[in-house]
N, C-alpha and C positions, 0 to 999 in steps of 0.2 A: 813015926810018932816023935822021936827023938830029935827030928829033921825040921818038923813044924815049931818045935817048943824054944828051936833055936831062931828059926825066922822071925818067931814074934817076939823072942830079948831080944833080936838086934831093932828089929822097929821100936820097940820099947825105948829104946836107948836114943834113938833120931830123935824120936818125940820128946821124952824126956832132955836130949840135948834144946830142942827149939823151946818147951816149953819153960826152961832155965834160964836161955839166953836173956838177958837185959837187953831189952830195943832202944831203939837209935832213939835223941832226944829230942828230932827233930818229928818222929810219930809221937815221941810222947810231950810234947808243948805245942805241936803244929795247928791246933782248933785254938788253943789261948792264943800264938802267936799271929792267926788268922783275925783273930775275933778284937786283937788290940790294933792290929794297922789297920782293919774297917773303923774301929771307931778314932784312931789319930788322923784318917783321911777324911773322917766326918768332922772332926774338931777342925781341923785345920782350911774344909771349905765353909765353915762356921766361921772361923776367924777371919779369912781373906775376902773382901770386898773390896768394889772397886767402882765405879760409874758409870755411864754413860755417857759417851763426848756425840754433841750437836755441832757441828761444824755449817755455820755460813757463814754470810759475808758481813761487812761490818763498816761504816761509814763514822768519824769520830769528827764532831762538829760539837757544838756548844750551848748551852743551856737558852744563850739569845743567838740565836744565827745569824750568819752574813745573809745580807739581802741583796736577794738577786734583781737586777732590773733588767725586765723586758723591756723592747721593743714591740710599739703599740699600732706602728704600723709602718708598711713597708717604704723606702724613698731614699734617697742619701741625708746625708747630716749635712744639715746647715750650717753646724757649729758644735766643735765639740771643745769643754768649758773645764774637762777637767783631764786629771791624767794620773797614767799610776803612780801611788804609792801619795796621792794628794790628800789631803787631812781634809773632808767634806763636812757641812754641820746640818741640819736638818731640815728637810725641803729646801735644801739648795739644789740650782739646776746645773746638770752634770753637761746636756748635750739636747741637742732641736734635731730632731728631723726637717727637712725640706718641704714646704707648704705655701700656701699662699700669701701669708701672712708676716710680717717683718716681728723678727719675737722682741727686738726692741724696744718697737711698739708697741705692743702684747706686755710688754712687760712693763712700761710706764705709763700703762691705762689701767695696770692688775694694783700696781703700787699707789695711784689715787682710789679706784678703788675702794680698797683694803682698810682705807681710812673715813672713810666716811660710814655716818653711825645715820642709819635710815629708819630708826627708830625716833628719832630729836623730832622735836616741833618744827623746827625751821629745818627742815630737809632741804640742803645746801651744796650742787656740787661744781664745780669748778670748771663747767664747762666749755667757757669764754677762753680760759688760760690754755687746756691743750690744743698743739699743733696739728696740723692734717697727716692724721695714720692712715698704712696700711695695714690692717684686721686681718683679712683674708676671709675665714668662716665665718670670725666673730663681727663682721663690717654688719649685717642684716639686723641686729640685735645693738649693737651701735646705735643705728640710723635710728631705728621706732624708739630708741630712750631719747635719742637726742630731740627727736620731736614732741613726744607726749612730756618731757621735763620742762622743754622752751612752753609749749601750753601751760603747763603746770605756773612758771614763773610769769608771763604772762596774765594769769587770771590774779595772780598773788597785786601785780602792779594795777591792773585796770581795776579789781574790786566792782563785778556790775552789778552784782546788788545793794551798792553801797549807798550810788541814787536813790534806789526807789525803796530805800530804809531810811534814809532823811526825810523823802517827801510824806511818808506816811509819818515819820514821829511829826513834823510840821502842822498835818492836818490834823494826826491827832491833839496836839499843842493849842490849835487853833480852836478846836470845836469846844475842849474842856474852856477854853476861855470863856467862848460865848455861853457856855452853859450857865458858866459861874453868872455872868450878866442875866442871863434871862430868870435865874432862878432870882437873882435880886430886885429883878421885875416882875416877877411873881406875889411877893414879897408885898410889894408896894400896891399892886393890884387887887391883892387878898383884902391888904389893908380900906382902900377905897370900893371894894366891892362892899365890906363890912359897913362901913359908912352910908354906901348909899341904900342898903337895906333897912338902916336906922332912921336915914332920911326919909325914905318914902311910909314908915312905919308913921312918924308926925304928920306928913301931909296926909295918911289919912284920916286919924284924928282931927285933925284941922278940915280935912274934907265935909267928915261927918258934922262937927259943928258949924260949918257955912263959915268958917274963916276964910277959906280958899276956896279958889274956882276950879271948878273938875277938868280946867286945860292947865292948869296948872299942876293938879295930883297927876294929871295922864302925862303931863311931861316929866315930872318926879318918875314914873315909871318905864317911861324909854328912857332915862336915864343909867336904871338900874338893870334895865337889861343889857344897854353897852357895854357897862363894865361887866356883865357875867360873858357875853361875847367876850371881850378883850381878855378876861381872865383863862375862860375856854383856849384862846388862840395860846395863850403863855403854855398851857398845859399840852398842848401840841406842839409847840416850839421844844419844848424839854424834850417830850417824848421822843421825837426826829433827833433831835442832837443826841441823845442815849443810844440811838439806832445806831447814828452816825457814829457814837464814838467805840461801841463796840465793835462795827465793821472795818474800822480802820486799826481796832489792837487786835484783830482776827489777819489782816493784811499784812501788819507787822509783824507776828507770830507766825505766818507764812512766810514772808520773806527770808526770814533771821532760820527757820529749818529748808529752805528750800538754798541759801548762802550755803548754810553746814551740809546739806548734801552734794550740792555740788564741789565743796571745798573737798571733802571726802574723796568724792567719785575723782577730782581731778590729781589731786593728790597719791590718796591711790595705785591710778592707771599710771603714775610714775614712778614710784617705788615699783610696780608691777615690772615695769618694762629694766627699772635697776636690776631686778632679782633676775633676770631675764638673761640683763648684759654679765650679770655674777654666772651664771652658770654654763653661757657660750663660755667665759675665758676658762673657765676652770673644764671644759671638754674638750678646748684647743690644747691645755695643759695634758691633760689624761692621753690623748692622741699623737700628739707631737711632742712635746718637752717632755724628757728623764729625768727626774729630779729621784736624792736621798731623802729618803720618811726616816731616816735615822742620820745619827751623828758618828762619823768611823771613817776609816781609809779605802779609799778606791784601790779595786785591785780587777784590771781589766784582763779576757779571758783568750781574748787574739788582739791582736794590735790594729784598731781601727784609725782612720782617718780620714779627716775632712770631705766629704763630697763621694767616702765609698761606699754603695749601697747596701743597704740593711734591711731584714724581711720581719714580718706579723713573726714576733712568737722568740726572736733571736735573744740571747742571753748578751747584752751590752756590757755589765760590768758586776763586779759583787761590790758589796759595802760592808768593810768589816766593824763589827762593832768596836768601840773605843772602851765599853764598858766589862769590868773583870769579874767573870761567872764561871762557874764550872764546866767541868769537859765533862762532854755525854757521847756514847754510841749509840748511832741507830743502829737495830739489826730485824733483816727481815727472816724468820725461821720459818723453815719448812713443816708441813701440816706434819711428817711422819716425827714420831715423840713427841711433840709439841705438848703434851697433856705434862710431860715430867717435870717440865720450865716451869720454875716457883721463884717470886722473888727470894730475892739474899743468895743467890745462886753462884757460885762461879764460873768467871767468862775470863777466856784466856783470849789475848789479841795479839796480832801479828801482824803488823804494819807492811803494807808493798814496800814501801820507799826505803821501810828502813830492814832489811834482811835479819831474822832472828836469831838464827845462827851466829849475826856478828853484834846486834844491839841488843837481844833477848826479847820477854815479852811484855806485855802491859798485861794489867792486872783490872781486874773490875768487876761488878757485881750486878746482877738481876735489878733494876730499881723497878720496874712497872711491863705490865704484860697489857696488849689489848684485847677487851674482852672478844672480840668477835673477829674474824680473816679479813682480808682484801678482796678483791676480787678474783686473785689468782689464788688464793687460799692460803697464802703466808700470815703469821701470825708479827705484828710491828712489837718490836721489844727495846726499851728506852735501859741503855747498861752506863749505871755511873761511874766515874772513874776519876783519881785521887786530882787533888787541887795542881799535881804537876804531875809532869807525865815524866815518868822515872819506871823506866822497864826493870825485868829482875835482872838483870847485868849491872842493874846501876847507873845506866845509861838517861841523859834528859832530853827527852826529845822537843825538839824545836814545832811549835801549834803551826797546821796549815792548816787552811776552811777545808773541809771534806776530804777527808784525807783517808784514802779506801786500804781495805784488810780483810784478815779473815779471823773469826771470832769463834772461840771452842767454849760452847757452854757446857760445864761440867755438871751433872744432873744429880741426884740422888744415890747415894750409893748403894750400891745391891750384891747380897754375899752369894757368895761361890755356889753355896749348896742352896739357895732358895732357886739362882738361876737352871742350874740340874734340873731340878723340881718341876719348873716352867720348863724345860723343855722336854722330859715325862708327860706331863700333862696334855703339851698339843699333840705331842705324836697319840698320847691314847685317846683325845678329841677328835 
């Protein structure tokens, strides 16, 4: 008994020592000190965001672009007109391909021409004055103006309805004449018709009283019927000459529209055949001759020459514009992210030619998105970029036409712990 009473003060006393002890502070703060670095790692992926970088490719060219000229169809050059680094001005011709046709010629039948206004009344063109060209294409379209214009001038010189509109105003001239005559004999036959009605009015009077003889009243009466014959024939005379003179201002009125159609019709089929000869030159131009649609400097892309052959589709030279516009990047993005591209966006550029590392970057910004892909499913993106090109090195870069790189569009920025979250999310989707 004595035995037990003493085993359980020394337990006593363990327990009693543990229960006294003060514990470590690391049990005793370790749930706060737990529960304060969950929430400073929660602040802290609250506070840290960062973005998204799109990396493609990047072409930096200009708000008016160099224009490239093709080659329209395959042959050597005839003539090439111009050269690099040549100040060009617009629709001027750079270079001919090889064809049937002499383009000196071609080019001083374009420059007459060019001057003639087929609109004017006296449609007038100088076709006496030029020498004998070779055309080539344009010789068939040539030849039918040169013919239907010579008809044309031709009909201008003989005028053949000019006879038979004389001879009618003549008869018409003529018949009103005789009208006027006959109506003044009308006139005079009224007058003696009147008369011998009064005459033979007394002779019978005189009849009836046995004054006169009844061969005498009876001649009184064929008298009076001559002059109503005679006056009858006047009245048929007027009548025929009225006939007559309105079928000859009916032949007159014919002539004078069937002149204006034919003037028309011939006229016309000559300006016809002009528009004709305008638009062989100007298909011999589109086919064969290179010319600048802009004012700017040649800047050729291999070094051609004279008589070396060239194919459908070949890039002949660019033309740089003269005029000072802003610097633009094309860029074509890939469909993945594509949704996050918003304009005002940041795009970082990185020039091939010129190493980042030793010139740094160009800088620019989202200006316009296309609303719909390509064919390949890339999304075209227009990125504007400052009036000089001054990378963040401080560096000025010198403008070449298309001048390739690679472009980092910097997207929307997104925090630390939202992205956590998203990827929570799909693993439990």
């Amino acid at each position: 008994m004595p035995q037990r009473n003493q085993h359980r003060e020394i337990r006593s006393e363990e327990v009693q020592e543990i229960l006294t002890h003060v514990p470590n502070w690391m049990i005793l703060w370790g749930n706060t000190l737990l529960l304060i670095l969950l929430l400073m790692i929660l602040g802290i992926s609250w506070l840290i965001k960062y973005p998204d970088i799109i990396n493609t490719e990047v072409t930096i060219t200009t708000s008016f672009p160099p224009e490239k000229i093709y080659a329209r169809s395959s042959g050597q050059f005839d003539v090439l007109l111009a050269h690099e680094g040549d100040h060009v001005r617009k629709h001027q011709l750079l270079a001919v391909v090889e064809n049937s046709a002499s383009y000196k010629d071609v080019l001083l039948l374009k420059s007459v021409v060019d001057t003639i206004d087929m609109y004017r009344q006296d449609f007038s063109f100088p076709l006496d004055k030029l020498p004998p060209m070779l055309l080539g294409d344009i010789m068939t379209s040539y030849s039918q103006f040169e013919n239907d214009y010579s008809d044309y001038i031709l009909h201008k010189k003989l005028t053949p309805f000019a006879v038979e509109k004389t001879a009618n105003s003549m008869s018409l001239l003529e018949a009103k004449g005789r009208l006027q005559i006959v109506l003044s004999q009308k006139e005079l036959n009224k007058r003696e018709l009147n008369f011998k009605k009064k005459d033979i009015q007394r002779s019978r009077t005189l009849f009836n009283k046995g004054v006169i003889s009844a061969k005498e009243k009876e001649q009184k009466e064929i008298d009076l019927l001559q002059a109503e014959r005679a006056y009858q024939s006047i009245q048929t005379s007027i009548s025929q000459l009225r006939e007559f003179i309105g079928t000859a201002e009916k032949n007159l009125e014919d002539t004078a529209i069937k002149k204006t159609q034919s003037d028309h019709t011939i006229r016309k089929k000559a300006i016809q055949s002009f528009l004709y000869l305008k638009k062989a030159i100007t298909d011999w131009e589109k086919q064969y001759a290179l010319q600048s649609s802009i004012t700017g400097t040649v800047s050729f892309p291999s070094s051609w020459n004279t008589h070396q052959t060239i194919h459908t589709g070949d890039v002949v030279c660019s033309i740089i514009p003269e005029i000072n516009t802003s610097y633009i990047g094309k860029v074509k993005a890939p469909p993945a992210n594509s949704g996050k591209i918003q304009n005002g966006q940041k795009v970082l550029i990185q020039l091939t030619n010129y190493p980042a590392d030793e010139f740094g970057e160009l800088n620019g910004k989202v200006h316009s998105i296309s609303q719909i892909p390509d064919e390949d499913g890339h999304y075209h993106i227009e990125v504007s970029l400052p009036k000089e090109l001054k990378t963040t090195y401080g560096n000025h870069i010198l403008f070449k036409p298309e001048m390739k790189g690679t472009a980092a569009i910097v997207t929307e920025d997104l925090r630390l712990i939202e992205r956590f979250f998203y990827q929570i999310r799909n693993i439990i989707q």
